[in-house]
C-alpha positions in Angstrom: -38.5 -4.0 -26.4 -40.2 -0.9 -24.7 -38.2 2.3 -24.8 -38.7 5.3 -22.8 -39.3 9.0 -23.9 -36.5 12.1 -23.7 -37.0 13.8 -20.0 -35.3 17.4 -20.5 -32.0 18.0 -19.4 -31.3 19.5 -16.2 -29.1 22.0 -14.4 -25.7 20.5 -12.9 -23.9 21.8 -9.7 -20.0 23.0 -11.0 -17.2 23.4 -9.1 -15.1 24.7 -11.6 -12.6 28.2 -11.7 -13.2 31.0 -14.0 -10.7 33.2 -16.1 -10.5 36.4 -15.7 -8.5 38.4 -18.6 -4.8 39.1 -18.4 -2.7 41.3 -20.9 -0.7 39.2 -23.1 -1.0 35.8 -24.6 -0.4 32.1 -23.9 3.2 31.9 -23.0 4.6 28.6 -24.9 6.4 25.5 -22.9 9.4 25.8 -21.3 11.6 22.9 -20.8 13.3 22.6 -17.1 15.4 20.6 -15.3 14.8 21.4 -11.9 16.1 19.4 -9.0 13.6 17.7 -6.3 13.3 19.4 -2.9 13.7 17.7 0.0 11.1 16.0 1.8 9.4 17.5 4.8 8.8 15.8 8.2 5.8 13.3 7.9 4.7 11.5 11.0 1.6 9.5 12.2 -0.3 6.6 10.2 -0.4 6.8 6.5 -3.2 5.7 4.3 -2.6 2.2 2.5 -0.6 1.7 0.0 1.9 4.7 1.0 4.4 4.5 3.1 7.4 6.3 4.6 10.1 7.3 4.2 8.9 10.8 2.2 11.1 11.1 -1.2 10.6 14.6 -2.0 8.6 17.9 -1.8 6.4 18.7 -4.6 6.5 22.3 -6.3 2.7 22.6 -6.4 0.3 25.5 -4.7 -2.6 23.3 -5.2 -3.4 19.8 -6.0 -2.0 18.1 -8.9 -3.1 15.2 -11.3 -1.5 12.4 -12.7 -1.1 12.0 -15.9 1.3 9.5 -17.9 4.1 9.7 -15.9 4.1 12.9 -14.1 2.4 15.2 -12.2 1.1 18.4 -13.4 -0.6 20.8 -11.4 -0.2 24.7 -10.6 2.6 26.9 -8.8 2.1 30.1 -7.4 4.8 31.9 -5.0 2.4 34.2 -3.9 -1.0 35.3 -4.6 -1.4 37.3 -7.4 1.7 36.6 -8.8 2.8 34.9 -11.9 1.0 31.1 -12.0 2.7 28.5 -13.7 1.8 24.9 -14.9 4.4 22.8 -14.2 5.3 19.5 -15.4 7.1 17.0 -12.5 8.7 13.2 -12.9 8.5 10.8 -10.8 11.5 12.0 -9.1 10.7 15.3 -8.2 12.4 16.7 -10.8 10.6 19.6 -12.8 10.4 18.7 -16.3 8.8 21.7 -17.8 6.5 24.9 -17.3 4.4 27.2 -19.3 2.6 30.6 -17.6 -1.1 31.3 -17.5 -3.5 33.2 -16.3 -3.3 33.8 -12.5 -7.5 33.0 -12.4 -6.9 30.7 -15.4 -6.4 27.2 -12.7 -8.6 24.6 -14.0 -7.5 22.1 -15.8 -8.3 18.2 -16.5 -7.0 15.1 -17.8 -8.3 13.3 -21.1 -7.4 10.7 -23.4 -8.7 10.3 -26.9 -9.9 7.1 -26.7 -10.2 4.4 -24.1 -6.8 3.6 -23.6 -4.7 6.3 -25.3 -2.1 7.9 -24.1 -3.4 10.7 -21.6 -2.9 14.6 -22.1 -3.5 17.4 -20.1 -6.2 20.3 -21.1 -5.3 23.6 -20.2 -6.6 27.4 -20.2 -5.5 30.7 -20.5 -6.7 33.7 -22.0 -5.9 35.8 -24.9 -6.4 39.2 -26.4 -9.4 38.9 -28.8 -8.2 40.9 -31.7 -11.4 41.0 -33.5 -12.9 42.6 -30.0 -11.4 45.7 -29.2 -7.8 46.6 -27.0 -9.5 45.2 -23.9 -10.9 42.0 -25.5 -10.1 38.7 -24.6 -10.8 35.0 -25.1 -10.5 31.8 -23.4 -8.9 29.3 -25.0 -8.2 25.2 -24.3 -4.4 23.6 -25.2 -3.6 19.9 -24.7 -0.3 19.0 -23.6 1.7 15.7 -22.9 2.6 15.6 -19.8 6.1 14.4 -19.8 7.1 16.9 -22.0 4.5 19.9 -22.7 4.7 19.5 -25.6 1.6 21.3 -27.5 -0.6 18.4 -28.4 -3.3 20.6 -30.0 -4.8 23.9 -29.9 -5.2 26.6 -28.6 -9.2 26.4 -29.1 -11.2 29.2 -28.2 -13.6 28.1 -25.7 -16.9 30.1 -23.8 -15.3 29.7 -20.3 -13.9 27.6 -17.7 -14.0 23.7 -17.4 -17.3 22.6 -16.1 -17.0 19.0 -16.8 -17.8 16.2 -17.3 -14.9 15.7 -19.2 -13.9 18.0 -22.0 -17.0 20.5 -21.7 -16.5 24.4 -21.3 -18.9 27.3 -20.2 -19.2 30.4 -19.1 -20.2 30.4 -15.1 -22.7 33.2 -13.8 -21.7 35.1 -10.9 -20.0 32.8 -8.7 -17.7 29.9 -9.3 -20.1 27.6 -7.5 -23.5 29.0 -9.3 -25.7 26.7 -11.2 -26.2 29.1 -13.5 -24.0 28.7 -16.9 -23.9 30.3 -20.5 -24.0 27.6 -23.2 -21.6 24.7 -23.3 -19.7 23.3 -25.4 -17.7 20.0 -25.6 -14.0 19.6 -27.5 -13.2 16.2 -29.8 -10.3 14.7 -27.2 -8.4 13.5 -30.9 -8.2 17.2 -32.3 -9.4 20.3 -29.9 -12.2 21.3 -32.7 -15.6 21.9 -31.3 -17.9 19.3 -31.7 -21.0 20.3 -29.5 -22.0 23.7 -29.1 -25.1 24.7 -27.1 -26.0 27.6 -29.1 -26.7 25.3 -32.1 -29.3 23.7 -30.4 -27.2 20.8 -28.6 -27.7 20.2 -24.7 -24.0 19.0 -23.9 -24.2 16.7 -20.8 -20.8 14.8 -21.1 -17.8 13.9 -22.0 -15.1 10.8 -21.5 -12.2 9.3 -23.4 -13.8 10.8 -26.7 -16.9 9.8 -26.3 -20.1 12.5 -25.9 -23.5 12.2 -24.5 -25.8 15.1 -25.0 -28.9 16.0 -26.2 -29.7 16.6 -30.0 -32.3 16.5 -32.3 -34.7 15.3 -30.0 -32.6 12.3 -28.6 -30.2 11.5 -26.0 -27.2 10.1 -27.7 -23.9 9.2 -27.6 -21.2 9.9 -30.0 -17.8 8.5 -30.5 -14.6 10.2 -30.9 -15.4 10.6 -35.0 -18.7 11.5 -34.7 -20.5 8.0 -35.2 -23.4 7.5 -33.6 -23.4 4.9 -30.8 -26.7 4.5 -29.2 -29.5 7.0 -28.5 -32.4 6.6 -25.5 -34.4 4.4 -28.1 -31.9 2.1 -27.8 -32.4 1.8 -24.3 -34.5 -1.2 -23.0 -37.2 0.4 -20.2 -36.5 -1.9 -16.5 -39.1 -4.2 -16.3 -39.4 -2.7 -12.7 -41.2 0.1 -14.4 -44.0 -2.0 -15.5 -46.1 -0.8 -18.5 -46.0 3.5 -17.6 -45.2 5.8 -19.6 -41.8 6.7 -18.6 -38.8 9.1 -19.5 -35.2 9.1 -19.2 -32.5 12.0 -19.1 -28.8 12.3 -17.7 -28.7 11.8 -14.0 -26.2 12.6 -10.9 -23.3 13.6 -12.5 -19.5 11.9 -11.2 -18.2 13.6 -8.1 -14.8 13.1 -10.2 -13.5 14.8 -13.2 -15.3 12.6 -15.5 -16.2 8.3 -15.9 -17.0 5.6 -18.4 -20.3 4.6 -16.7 -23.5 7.3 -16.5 -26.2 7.5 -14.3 -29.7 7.8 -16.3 -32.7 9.0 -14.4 -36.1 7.5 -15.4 -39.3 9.8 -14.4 -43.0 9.9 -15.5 -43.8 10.4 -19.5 -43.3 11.5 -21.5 -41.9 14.8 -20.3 -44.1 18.2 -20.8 -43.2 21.4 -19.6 -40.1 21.8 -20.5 -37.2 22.0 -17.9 -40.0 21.0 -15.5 -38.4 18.7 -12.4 -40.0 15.7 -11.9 -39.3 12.7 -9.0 -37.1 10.1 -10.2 -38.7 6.5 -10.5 -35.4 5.0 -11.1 -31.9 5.3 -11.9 -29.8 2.8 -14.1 -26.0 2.9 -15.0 -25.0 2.2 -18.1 -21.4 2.1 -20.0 -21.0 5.4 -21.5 -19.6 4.1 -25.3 -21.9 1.1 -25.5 -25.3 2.0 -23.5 -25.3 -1.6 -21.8 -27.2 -1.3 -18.4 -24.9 -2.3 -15.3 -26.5 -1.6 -13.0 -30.4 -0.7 -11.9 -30.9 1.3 -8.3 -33.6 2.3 -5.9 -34.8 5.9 -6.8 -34.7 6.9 -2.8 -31.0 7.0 -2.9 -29.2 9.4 -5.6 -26.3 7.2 -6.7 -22.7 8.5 -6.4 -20.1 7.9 -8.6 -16.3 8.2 -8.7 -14.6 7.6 -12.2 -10.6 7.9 -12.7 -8.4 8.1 -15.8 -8.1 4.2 -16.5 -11.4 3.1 -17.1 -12.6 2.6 -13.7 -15.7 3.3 -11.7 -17.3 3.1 -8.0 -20.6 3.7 -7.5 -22.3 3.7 -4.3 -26.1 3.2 -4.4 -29.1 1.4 -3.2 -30.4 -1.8 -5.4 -33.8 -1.3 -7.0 -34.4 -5.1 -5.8 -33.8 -3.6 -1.6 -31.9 -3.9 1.0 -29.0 -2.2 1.8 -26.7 0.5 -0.2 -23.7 -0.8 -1.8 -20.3 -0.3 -3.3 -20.5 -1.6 -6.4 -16.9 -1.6 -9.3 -17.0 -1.0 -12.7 -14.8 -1.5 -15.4 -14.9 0.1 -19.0 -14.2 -3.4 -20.7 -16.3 -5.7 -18.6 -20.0 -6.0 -19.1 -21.4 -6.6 -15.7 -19.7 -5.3 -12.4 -16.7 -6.8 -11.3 -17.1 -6.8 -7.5 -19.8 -5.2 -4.8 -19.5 -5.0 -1.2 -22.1 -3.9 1.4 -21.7 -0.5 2.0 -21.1 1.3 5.7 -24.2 2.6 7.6 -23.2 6.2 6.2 -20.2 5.4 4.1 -18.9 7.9 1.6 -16.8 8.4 -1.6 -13.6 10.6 -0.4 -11.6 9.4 -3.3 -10.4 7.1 -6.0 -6.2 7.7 -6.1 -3.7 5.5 -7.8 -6.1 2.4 -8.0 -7.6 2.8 -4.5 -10.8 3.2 -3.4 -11.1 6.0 -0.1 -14.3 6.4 1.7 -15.2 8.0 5.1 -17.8 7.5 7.9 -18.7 10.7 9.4 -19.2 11.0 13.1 -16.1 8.7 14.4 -16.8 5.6 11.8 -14.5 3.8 10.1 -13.4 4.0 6.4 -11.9 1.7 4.1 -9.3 1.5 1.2 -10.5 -1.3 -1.2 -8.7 -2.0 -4.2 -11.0 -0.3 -7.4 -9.9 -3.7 -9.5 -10.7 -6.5 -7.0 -13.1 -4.9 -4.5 -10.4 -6.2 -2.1 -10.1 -4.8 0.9 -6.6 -4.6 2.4 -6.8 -2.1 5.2 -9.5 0.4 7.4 -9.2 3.8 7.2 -9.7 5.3 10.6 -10.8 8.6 11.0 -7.4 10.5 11.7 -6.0 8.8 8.3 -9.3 9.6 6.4 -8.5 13.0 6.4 -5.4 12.3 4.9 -5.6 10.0 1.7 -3.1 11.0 -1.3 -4.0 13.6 -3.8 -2.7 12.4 -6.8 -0.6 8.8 -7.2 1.5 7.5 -10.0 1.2 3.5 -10.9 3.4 2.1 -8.6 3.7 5.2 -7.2 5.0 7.5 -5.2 1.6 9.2 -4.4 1.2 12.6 -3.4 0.0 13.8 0.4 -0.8 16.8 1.6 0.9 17.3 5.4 1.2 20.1 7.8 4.1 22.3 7.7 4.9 25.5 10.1 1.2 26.5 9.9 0.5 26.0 6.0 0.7 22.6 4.0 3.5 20.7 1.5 3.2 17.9 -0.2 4.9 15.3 0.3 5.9 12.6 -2.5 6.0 8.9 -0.6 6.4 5.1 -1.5 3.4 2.7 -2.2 3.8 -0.8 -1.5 
């Protein structure tokens, strides 16, 4: 079997929200038992599966997750204000709350191992007493989500939540910069650091427990107890690449949060020069815990992915064999995909909520929800519904949706069939 050189890592766009210091320290959980509001008005077509009538109106300033079974997301009354996590049932009612940070928003869902029971990672920051009066530190708590109760931590971390996964940095300027201080990634089973760029590691990352990164000359991934799973020697080079000398190095990270399948990007080798960019050749997917390749696509294309919290995966790219780009579902326990589908003359990933599959056609076109499990396809997504799918569903619901109300926004908690 011929295996490819390391290419170097390279930088990642983040979305991600910093911290900014506040006097006093991470306020503990407080248990509620707050009442559901009512529902606001909803009207027009709804994206499938919800459906009217609306149950309830959630608490939250900005969009929430779902996470075991409740939604968790932020509340702010008014900006600048105190900022709250808060913990809400399926019936609207507020379960608990604990106070952070007003800048100290991000936050993510993990599990520590493929189907665990999922927590929810947040920030806050507190005073540093080793640094001085005005020192502080960010630091990472998991929580359940139920109950808020303290899971582990708090960790001290370098920054914010850049992602994938459980992986924390420092961000440069703006919240949108490229530009990053080292990273380090957080064992999902304990809090403890496990990968820590200023020890030499390139952290590229993290899902369900499970780490890829660069160290000691490899790429590798490592499972939730530190065992080595495979590294790039592992990795068989696609016949499609004939007898080259080739490379291969982390590729397009998820558009979500995190996922159980990663994109590897093959170039010329092996790599010189360092951080040096070089075109791709092609790009495989592989199963993040075992290595096994899934899927091999056309280098023209970048390949976009979409991972959720139960294993799943959609990918839309362009097969290395030709023809047209397609959707393509993966599944953390299967070895091969599990459906595909032609893909839309400019079809795109808006979403992957509750077990359903959004994408959008710009310009008029029509979307489709398609069932992440099946590939099924059970209903279009015209434009005017497109642009508003659910921001966070529970299984078997309700689902979240973000309407109109006097000028601003609510959301709105509604059935799914």
């Amino acid at each position: 079997m011929r295996t490819a050189a390391l290419a170097a890592p390279l930088a990642a766009l983040l979305l991600a929200v910093a911290c900014a210091p506040r006097q006093g320290g991470t306020s503990g959980v407080e248990p509620r038992d707050t009442p559901a509001a009512p529902p606001p008005s909803v009207t027009g077509s709804l994206p499938h599966p919800v459906e009217g009538p609306p149950l309830w109106t959630a608490p939250f300033s900005s969009e929430p997750r779902a996470a075991g079974s409740s939604f968790v997301g932020v509340s702010q009354e008014r900006a600048g204000g105190p900022l709250h996590f808060l913990g809400v049932d399926r019936d609207g009612v507020t379960r608990w709350a604990t106070e952070r940070d007003p800048s100290c928003t991000g936050f993510t869902v993990a599990r520590a191992e493929e189907g665990g029971d999922e927590f929810v990672v947040l920030l806050d920051r507190e005073p540093d007493p080793d640094g001085g009066v005005l020192a502080h530190v960010t630091t990472a708590s998991a929580h359940d989500p139920d109950t808020g109760e303290l899971r582990w931590g708090p960790t001290e971390v370098p920054g914010t939540l850049v992602g994938p996964g459980l992986v924390f940095a420092a961000v440069a300027g703006s919240v949108m910069s490229e530009e990053t201080g080292p990273r380090t990634a957080l064992a999902a089973t304990t809090g403890e650091v496990v990968a820590d760029e200023d020890d030499g590691d390139a952290v590229l990352h993290e899902h369900h427990g499970t780490l890829l990164l660069h160290r000691d000359g490899a790429l590798r991934a490592v499972g939730p107890g530190g065992e080595g799973l495979w590294t790039h020697a592992d990795l068989a080079v696609p016949d499609r690449l004939g007898d080259r000398p080739v490379a291969v190095g982390y590729g397009p990270r998820p558009s979500s949060d995190s996922s159980s399948a990663v994109v590897l990007e093959w170039t010329a080798g092996p790599a010189e020069g360092g951080d040096e960019a070089r075109d791709a050749l092609l790009y495989t997917v592989h199963h993040l815990r075992t290595g096994a390749r899934l899927l091999t696509l056309d280098p023209g294309t970048r390949p976009r992915l979409l991972g959720d919290g139960r294993g799943r995966t959609v990918v839309l790219g362009t097969p290395a064999a030709g023809g047209e780009a397609r959707l393509y579902g993966l599944a953390a326990t299967e070895p091969a995909p599990v459906w595909e589908l032609p893909a839309r003359p400019g079809e795109r990933l808006a979403g992957l909520v509750g077990g359903t599959l959004y994408t959008d056609v710009p310009e008029g076109g029509t979307g489709r929800a398609v069932d992440a499990a099946t590939g099924d396809v059970p209903a279009e997504l015209p434009t005017e519904v497109a642009d508003r799918i659910p921001v966070a569903a529970l299984p078997g619901g309700p689902a979240l949706l973000q309407v109109p109300e006097g000028g601003g926004g609510a959301l709105a908690a509604l059935p799914v069939s």
